[in-house]
C-alpha positions in Angstrom: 0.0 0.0 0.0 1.1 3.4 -0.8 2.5 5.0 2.5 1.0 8.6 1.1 -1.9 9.8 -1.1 -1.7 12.5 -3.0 -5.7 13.6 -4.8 -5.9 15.3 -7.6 -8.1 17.8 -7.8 -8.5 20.6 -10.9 -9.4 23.5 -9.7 -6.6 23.4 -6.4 -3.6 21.2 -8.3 -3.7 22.1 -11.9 -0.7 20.7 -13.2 -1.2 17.2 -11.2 2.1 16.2 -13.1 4.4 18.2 -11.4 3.2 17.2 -8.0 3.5 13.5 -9.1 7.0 14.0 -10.0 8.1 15.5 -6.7 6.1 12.5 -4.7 8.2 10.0 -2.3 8.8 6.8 -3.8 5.7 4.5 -2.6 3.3 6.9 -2.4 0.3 6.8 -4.4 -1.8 9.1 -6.9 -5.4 9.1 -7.0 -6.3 11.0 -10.5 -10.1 12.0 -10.4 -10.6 13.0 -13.7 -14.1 14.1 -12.8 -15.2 13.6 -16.7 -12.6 15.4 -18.3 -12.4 15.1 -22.1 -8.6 14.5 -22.0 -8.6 11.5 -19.0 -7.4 9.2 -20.8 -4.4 11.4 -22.1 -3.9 13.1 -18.4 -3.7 9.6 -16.6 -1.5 7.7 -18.7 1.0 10.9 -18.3 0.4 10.0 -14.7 0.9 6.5 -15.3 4.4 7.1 -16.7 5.4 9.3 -14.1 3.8 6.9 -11.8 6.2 3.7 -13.3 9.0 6.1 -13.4 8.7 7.4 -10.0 8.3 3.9 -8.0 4.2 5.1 -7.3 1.5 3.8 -7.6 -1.8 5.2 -9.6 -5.3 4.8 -8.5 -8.1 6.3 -10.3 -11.1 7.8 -8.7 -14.7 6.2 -9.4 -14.4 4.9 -12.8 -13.0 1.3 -13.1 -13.1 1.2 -17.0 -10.8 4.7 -16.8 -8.2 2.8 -14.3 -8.4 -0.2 -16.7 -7.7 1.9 -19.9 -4.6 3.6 -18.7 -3.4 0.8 -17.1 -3.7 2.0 -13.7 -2.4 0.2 -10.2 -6.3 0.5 -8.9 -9.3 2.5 -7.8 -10.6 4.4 -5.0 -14.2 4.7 -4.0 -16.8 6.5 -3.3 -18.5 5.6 -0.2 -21.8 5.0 -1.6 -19.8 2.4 -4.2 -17.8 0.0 -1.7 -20.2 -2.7 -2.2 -18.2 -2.8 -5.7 -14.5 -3.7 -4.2 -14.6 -7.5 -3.9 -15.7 -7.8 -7.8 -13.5 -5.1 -9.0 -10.2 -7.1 -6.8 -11.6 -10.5 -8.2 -11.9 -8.9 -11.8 -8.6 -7.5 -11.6 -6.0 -9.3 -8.7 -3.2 -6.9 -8.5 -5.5 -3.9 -7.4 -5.1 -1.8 -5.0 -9.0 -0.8 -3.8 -9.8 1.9 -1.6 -12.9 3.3 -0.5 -14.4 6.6 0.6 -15.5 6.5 4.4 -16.6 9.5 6.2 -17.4 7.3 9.8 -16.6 4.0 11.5 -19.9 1.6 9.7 -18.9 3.2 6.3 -14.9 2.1 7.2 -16.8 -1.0 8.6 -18.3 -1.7 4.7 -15.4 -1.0 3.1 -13.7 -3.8 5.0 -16.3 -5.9 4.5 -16.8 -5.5 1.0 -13.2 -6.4 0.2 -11.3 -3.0 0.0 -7.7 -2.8 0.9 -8.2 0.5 2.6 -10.5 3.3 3.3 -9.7 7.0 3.1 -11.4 9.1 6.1 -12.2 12.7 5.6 -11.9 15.6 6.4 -9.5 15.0 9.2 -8.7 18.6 9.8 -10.8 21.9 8.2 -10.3 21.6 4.5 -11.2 23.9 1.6 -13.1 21.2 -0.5 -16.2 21.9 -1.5 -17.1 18.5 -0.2 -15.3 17.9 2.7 -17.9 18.0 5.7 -17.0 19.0 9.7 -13.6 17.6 10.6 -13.5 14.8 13.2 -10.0 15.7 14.2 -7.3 13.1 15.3 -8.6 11.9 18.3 -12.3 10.3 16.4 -10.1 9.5 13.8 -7.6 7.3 16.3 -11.0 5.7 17.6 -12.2 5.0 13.7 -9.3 3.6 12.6 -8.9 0.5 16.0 -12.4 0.0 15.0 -12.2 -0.2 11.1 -9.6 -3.1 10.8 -7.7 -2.3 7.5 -5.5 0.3 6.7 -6.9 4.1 7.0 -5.7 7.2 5.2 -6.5 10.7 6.6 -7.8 13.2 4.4 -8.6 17.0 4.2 -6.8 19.8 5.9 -3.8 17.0 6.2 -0.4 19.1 5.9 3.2 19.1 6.9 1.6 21.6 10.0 -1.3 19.4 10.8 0.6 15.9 10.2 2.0 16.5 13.7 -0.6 16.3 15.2 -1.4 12.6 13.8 1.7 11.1 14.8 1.1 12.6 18.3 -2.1 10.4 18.1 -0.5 7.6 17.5 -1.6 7.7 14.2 1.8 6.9 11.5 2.4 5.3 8.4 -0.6 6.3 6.2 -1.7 10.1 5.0 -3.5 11.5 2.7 -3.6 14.8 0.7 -5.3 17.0 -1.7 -4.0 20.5 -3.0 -0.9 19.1 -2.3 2.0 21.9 -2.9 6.1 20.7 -3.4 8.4 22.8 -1.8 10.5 24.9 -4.3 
């Protein structure tokens, strides 16, 4: 599993391509091409990048798209987990991850096959569709209770990581708007 997650998101990150090539190796890409007439185009780039880099590409809610380009997997809507056992038995080597914005929807995921489910919003984010933040200390309960692997999303930065790791909450992260360093 990819240690980080970086979201792509058009309207915060967009040149998605030059975030990927600055990524860790073994972190992970989730391109949400959210019907863009060039996705195909945009996420093999990210698939090269991807191969080159050492990381690994999901795409976001659209299993024919992740197929296409090639792509290491998918990640989920929350209201589509019920999908992640076929999806892994259709295609092995996935990586599936869900959407879960509580501890029963985490609970699905697991239960429906997925190999981890991304939390949000963590902290106070500026997407339009992250909701209240449940800060670290519900996310620390979500996660004993979810049994798989847990990302946190929205608001997560190098500032607000700290407090995750003071939680007792290392290994996994997620981002979206992410910005390199110059």
């Amino acid at each position: 599993m990819p240690h980080l997650l970086f979201f792509t998101d058009p309207a915060r990150t967009p040149d998605p391509e030059a975030i990927a090539a600055a990524l860790p190796r073994g972190a992970g890409i989730v391109f949400r091409a959210f019907g863009a007439v060039d996705a195909d185009e945009q996420g093999r780039r990210l698939k090269r990048i991807a191969v080159a880099r050492g990381l690994k590409l999901l795409v976001g809610a659209d299993p024919a798209l992740a197929a296409r380009i090639g792509a290491h997997g998918v990640h989920l809507p929350e209201r589509a987990a019920a999908k992640s056992r076929t999806l892994k038995s259709l295609r092995p080597g996935w990586i599936v991850t869900c959407a879960a914005h509580s501890l029963p929807a985490a609970l699905r995921a697991r239960r429906s096959g997925a190999d981890a489910a991304v939390v949000s919003a963590v902290f106070a984010s500026r997407s339009p569709s992250a909701g209240a933040p449940i800060g670290p200390m519900r996310l620390a309960a979500l996660v004993r209770g979810a049994g798989l692997p847990v990302y946190a999303l929205g608001g997560v930065s190098n500032q607000t990581a700290r407090r995750l790791v003071d939680a007792g909450l290392v290994g996994l992260a997620a981002v979206e708007g992410f910005r390199p360093r110059s």
